[in-house]
C-alpha positions as CSV (number, residue, x, y, z in Angstrom):
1,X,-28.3,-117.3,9.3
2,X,-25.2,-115.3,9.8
3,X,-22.1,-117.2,10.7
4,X,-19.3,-116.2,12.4
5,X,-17.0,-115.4,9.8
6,X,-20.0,-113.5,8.1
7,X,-20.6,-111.3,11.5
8,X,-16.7,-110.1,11.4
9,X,-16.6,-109.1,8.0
10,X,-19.7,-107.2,8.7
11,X,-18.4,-105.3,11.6
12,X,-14.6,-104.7,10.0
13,X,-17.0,-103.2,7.0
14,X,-18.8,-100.9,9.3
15,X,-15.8,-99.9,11.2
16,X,-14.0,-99.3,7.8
17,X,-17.1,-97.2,6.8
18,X,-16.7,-94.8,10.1
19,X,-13.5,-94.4,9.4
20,X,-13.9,-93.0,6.2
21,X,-16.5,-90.9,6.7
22,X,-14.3,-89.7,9.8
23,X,-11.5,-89.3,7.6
24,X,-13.4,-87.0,5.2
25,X,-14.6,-84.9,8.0
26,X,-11.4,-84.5,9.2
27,X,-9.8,-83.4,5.6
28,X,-13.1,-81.1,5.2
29,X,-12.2,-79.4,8.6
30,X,-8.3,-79.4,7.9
31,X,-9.4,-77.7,4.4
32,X,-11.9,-75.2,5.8
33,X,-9.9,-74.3,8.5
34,X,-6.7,-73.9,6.3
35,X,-9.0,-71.7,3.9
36,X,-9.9,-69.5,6.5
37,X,-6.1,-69.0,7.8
38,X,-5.7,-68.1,4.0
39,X,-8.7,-65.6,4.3
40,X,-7.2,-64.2,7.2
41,X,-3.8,-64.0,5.5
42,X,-5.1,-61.9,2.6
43,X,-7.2,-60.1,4.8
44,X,-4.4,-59.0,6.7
45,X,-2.2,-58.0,3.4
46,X,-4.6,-56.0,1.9
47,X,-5.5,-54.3,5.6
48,X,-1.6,-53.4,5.3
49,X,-1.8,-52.1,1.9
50,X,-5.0,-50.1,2.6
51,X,-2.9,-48.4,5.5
52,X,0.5,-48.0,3.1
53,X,-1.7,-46.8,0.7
54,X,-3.9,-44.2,2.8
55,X,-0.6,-42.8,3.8
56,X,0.9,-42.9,0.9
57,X,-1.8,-40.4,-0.6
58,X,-1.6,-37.9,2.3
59,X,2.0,-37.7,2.1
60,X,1.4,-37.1,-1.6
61,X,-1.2,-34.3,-1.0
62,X,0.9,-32.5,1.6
63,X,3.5,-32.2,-1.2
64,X,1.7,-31.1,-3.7
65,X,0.1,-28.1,-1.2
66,X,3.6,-27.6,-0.6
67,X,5.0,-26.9,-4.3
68,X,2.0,-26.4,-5.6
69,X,-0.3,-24.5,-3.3
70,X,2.1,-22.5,-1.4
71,X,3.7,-20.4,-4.0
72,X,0.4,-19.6,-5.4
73,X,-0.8,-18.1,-1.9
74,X,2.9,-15.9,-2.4
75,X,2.0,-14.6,-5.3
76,X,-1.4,-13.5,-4.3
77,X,0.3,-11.1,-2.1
78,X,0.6,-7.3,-3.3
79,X,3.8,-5.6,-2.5
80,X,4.6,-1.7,-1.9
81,X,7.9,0.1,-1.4
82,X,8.1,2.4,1.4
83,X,8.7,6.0,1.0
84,X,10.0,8.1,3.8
85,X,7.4,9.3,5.9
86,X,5.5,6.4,5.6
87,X,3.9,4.3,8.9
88,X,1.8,1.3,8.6
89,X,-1.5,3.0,9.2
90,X,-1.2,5.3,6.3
91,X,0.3,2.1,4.0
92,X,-2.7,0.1,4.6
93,X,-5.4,3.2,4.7
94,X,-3.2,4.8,1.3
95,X,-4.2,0.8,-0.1
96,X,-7.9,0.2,0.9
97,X,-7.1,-1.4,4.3
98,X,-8.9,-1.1,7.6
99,X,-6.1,-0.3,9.9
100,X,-8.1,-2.2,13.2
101,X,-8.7,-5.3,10.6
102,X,-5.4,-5.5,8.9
103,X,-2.8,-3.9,11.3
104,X,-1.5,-7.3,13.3
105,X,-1.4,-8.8,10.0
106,X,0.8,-6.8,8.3
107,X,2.9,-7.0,11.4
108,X,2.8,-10.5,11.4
109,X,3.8,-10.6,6.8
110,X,6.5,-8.5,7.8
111,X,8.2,-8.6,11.2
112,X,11.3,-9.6,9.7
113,X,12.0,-6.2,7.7
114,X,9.9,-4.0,10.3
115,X,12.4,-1.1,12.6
116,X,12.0,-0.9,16.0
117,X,8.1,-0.2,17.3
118,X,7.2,-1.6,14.3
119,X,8.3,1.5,12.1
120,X,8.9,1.0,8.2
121,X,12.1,1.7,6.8
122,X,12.3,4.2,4.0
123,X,13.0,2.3,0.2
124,X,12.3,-1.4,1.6
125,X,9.4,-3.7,0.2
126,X,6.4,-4.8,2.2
127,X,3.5,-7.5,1.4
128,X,0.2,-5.8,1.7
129,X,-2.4,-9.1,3.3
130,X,-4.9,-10.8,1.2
131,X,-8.0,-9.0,1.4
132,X,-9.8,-11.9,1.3
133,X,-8.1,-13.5,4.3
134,X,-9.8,-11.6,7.5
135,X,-8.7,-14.7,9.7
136,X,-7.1,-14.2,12.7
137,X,-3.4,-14.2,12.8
138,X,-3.6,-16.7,15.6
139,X,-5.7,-19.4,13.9
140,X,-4.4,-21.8,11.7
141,X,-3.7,-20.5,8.1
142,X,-5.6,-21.9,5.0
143,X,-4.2,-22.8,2.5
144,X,-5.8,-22.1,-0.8
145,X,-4.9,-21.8,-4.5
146,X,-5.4,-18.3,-5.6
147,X,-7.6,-18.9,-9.0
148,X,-9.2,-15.4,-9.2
149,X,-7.5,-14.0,-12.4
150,X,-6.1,-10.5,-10.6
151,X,-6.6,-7.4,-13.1
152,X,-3.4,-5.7,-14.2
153,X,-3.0,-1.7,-11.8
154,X,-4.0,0.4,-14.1
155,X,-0.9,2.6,-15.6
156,X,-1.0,6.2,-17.1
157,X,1.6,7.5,-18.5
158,X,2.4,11.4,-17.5
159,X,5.0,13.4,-18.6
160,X,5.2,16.3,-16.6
161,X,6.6,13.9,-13.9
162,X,9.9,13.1,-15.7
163,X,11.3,10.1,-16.8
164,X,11.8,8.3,-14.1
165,X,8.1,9.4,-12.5
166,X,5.9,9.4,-15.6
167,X,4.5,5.7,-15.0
168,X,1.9,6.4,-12.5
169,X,0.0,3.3,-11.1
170,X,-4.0,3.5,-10.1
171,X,-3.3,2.8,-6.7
172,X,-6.5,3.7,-4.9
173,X,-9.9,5.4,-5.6
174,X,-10.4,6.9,-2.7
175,X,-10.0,10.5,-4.2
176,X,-12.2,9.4,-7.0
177,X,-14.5,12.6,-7.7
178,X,-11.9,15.2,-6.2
179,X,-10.4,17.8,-8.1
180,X,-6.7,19.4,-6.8
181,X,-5.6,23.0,-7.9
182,X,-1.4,22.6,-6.9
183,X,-0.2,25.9,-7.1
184,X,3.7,26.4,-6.4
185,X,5.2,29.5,-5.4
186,X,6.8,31.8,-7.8
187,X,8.0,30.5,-10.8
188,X,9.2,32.2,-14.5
189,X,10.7,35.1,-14.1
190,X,10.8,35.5,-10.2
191,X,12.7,32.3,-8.7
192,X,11.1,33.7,-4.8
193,X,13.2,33.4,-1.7
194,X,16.9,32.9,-2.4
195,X,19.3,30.7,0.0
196,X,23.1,30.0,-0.5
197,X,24.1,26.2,0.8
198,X,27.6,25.7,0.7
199,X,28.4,27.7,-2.6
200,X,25.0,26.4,-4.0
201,X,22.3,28.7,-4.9
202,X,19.1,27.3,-3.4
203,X,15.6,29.0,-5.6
204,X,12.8,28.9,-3.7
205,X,10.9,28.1,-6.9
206,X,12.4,25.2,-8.0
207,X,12.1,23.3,-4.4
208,X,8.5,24.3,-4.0
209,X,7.6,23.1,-7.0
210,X,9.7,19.9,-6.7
211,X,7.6,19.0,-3.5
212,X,4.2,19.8,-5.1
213,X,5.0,17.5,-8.7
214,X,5.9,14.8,-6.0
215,X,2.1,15.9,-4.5
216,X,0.7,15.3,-7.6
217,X,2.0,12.6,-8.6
218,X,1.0,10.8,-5.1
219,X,-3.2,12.8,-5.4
220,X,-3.1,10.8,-9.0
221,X,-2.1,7.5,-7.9
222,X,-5.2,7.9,-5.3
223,X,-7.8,8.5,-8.0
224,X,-7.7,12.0,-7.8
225,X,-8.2,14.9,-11.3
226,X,-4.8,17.0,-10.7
227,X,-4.2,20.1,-12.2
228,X,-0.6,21.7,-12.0
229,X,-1.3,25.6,-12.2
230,X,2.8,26.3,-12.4
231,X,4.5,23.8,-14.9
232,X,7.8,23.3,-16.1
233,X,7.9,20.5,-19.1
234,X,11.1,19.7,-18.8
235,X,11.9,19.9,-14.4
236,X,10.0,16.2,-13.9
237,X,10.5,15.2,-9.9
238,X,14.3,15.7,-9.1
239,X,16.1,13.3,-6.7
240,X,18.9,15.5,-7.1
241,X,20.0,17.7,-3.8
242,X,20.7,20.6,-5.4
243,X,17.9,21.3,-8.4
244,X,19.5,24.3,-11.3
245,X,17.3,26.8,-11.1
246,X,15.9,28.2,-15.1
247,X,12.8,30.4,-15.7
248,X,10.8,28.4,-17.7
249,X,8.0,27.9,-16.0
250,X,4.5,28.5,-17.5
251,X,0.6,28.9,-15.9
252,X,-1.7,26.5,-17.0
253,X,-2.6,25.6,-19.2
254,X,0.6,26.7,-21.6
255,X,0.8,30.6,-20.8
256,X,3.8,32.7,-20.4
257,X,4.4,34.3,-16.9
258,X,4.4,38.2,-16.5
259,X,7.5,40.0,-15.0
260,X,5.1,42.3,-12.6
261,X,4.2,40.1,-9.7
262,X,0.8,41.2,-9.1
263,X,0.0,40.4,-12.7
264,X,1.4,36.6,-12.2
265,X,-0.8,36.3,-8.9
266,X,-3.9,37.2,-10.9
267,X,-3.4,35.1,-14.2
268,X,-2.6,31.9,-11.7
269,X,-5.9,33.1,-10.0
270,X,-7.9,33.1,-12.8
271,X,-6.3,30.0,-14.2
272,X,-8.2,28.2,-11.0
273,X,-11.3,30.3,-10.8
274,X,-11.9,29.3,-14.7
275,X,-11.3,25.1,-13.9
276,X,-13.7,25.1,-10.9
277,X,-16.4,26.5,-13.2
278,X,-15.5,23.6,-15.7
279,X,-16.0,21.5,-12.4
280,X,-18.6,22.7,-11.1
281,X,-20.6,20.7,-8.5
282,X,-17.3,18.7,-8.0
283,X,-15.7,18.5,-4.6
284,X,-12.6,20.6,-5.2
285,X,-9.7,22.0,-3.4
286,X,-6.3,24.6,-4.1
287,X,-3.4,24.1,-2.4
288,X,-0.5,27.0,-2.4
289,X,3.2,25.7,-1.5
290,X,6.3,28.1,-1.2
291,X,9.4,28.1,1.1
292,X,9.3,30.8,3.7
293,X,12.4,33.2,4.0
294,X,13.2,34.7,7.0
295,X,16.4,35.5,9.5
296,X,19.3,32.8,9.0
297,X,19.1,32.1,12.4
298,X,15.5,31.5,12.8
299,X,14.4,27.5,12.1
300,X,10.7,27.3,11.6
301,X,8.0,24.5,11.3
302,X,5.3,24.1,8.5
303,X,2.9,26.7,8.7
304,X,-1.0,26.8,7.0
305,X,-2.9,29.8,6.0
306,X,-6.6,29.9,5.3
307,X,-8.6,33.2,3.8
308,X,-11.2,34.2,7.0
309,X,-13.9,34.4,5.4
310,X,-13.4,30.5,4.2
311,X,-14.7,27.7,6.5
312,X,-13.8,24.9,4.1
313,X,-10.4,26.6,3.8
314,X,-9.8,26.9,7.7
315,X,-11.1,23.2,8.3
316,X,-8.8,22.2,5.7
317,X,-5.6,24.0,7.1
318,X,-6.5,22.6,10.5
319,X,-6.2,18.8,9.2
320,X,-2.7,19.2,7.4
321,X,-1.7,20.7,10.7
322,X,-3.2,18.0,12.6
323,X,-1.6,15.6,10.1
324,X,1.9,16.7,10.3
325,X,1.7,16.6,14.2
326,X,0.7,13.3,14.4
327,X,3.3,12.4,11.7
328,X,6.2,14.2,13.8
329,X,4.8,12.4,17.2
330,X,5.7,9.1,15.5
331,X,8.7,9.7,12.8
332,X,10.9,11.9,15.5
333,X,8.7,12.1,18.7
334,X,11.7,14.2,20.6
335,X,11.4,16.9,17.9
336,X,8.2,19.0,18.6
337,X,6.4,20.3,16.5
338,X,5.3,24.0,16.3
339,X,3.4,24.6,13.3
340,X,0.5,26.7,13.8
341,X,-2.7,27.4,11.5
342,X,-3.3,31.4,11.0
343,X,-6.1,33.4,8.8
344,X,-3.9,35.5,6.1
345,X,-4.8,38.4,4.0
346,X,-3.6,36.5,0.6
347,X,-3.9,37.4,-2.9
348,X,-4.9,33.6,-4.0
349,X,-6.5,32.4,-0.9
350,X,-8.4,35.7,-1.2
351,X,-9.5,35.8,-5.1
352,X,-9.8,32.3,-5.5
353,X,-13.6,30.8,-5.3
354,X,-12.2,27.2,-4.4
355,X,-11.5,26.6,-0.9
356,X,-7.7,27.1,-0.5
357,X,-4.5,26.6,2.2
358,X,-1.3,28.7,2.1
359,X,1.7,26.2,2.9
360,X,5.2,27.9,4.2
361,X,7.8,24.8,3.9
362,X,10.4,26.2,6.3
363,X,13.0,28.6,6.0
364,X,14.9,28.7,3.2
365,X,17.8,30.8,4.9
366,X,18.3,28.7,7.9
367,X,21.1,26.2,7.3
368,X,18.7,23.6,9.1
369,X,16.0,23.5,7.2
370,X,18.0,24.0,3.9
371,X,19.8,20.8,5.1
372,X,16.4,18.6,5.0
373,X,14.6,20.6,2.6
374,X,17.5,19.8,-0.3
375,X,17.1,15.8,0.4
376,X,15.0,14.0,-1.5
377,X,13.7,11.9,0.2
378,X,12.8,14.4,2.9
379,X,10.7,16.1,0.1
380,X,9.3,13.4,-0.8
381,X,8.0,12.7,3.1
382,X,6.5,16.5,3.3
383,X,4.9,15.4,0.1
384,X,3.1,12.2,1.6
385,X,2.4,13.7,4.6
386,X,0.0,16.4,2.2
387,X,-1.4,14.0,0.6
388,X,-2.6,12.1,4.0
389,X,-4.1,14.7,5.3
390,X,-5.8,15.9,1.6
391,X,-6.9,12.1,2.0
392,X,-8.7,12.8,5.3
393,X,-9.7,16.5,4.5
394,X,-11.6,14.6,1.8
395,X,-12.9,12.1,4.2
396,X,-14.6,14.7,6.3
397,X,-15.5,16.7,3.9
398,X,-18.2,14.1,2.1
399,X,-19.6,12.8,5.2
């Protein structure tokens, strides 16, 4: 039998025991709870970290695109000085470019350096676009790291140019497969028209073939075979104004010129008539350059013969025309341009088998035209304008 005393220390046990088991609970909770504060603690550090870290990584990348990727997209970029004469359209068509793909994007490279209507100026560099970036000007750029190894321009080296010409860079094929027959006027013993520019003696011969070297030079930097029928080893292209005049000159391929004129006419003649038969089946093409001379007070325009019988030779006489007047409407559109294109009973144009033009390069009496025709770079214009319409003579021509 339980006594009194018995019964209290049983129920102080019990109440002791509660409490102790309460206790624990209560410690348990207190620990669990303080663990998952800790959790939530760490949780919340690393979350930061994460997010420090993230950004930390894009800033990173951003910088490395900018040294890294940048300059490599720069020096994808092709550059090309322009020569007088030169527009955009016959830049990006003399380079392999689709003017309606590529012409807002060349814009675009090169608004800062452009003249007004977006005209190029004579001796400054341009940057040709990527020709693997067709992407609208408007989108967002890409920016890529150029890793295609880019082939050296191929490089010949040509003397009859001159020193500072000789170095002639593969620029184009698209006169790969056409043969030229350049042909200036006169030449050896006969220096041709004679003018007098403020006490300067001005040879016809040594002009005309100045601008067809220049011709040449730009038909070989396009892929195409060029033959010079008149040479002179030691002329090169001038950039002198006023070019001595000698009589050194030679017909291809190394032989001495005649004194009797008809006899020089012929041996030129047969010079060409004996390459197109080593060319045969080739698409090939003679063009004749001299200065006209008439009255000192009459300024003329280019002017393009063709042999009558020759439809190859009219067709072709037609486009340099056409060429020039499109080149005058944009280079000095106040000027005019009266140029014609006329049959002509020629010695060359008539004996030669290749189709052939005739070119009269002004009038070498006329202080005007002696004025542009003696500046180089004016020379060198008339000699791109040739070449851009030989370029799209050829075009035609292979359809």
């Amino acid at each position: 039998m339980l006594t009194n005393k018995r019964c209290i220390e049983l129920y102080l046990k019990m109440k002791f025991i509660r409490f102790e088991q309460a206790s624990r609970i209560k410690i348990k909770t207190n620990f669990n709870q303080n663990r998952l504060i800790k959790n939530h603690l760490l949780m919340g550090h690393f979350i930061k970290l994460k997010y420090y870290f993230s950004h930390l990584i894009a800033i990173l990348i951003f910088l490395v695109l900018i040294f890294h990727g940048i300059p490599l997209i720069a020096q994808g970029y092709q550059t090309i000085k322009a020569q007088k004469g030169d527009g955009i359209y016959s830049i990006l068509k003399q380079n392999g470019y689709t003017s309606s793909e590529y012409f807002n994007l060349f814009i675009e490279l090169n608004k800062e350096k452009l003249g007004k209507d977006n005209t190029l100026i004579s001796g400054r560099t341009y940057r040709l676009p990527m020709k693997s970036d067709t992407t609208s000007i408007t989108s967002k750029p890409k920016i890529t790291a150029v890793s295609k190894t880019v082939k050296p321009p191929q490089k010949t080296i040509q003397e009859i140019f001159g020193k500072s010409y000789r170095e002639v860079t593969l620029k184009s094929k698209e006169l790969s497969g056409a043969v030229y027959y350049l042909e200036s006027g006169h030449g050896g013993p006969d220096p041709g028209a004679i003018g007098n520019l403020d006490g300067h003696i001005l040879s016809e011969d040594e002009y005309a073939y100045d601008v067809t070297l220049r011709l040449a030079r730009n038909l070989t930097e396009r892929g195409a075979t060029v033959y010079m029928i008149i040479r002179d080893a030691n002329d090169g292209i001038r950039d002198e104004q006023y070019l001595r005049p000698d009589k050194d000159e030679v017909c291809y391929p190394n032989s001495e010129m005649p004194l009797s004129q008809l006899a020089r006419l012929k041996q030129s003649t047969a010079a060409v008539n004996k390459l197109h038969k080593q060319n045969k089946g080739k698409f090939q093409r003679l063009v004749v350059i001299h200065i006209d001379s008439r009255s000192m007070n009459e300024n003329i325009d280019v002017f393009f013969y063709y042999d009558k019988r020759s439809v190859s030779g009219k067709k072709l006489a037609n486009t340099l025309m056409s060429t020039f007047e499109q080149k005058y409407a944009v280079h000095q559109p106040n000027r005019g341009y009266a140029g014609t294109v006329s049959e002509r009973n020629l010695y060359v144009i008539r004996n030669s088998i290749v189709p052939s033009v005739f070119i009269e390069l002004g009038n070498i009496n006329h202080t005007r035209d002696q004025k542009r025709i003696i500046i180089p770079d004016n020379r060198q214009a008339v000699a791109n304008w040739l070449r851009d319409g030989l370029i799209e003579d050829y075009r035609k021509s292979i359809k």
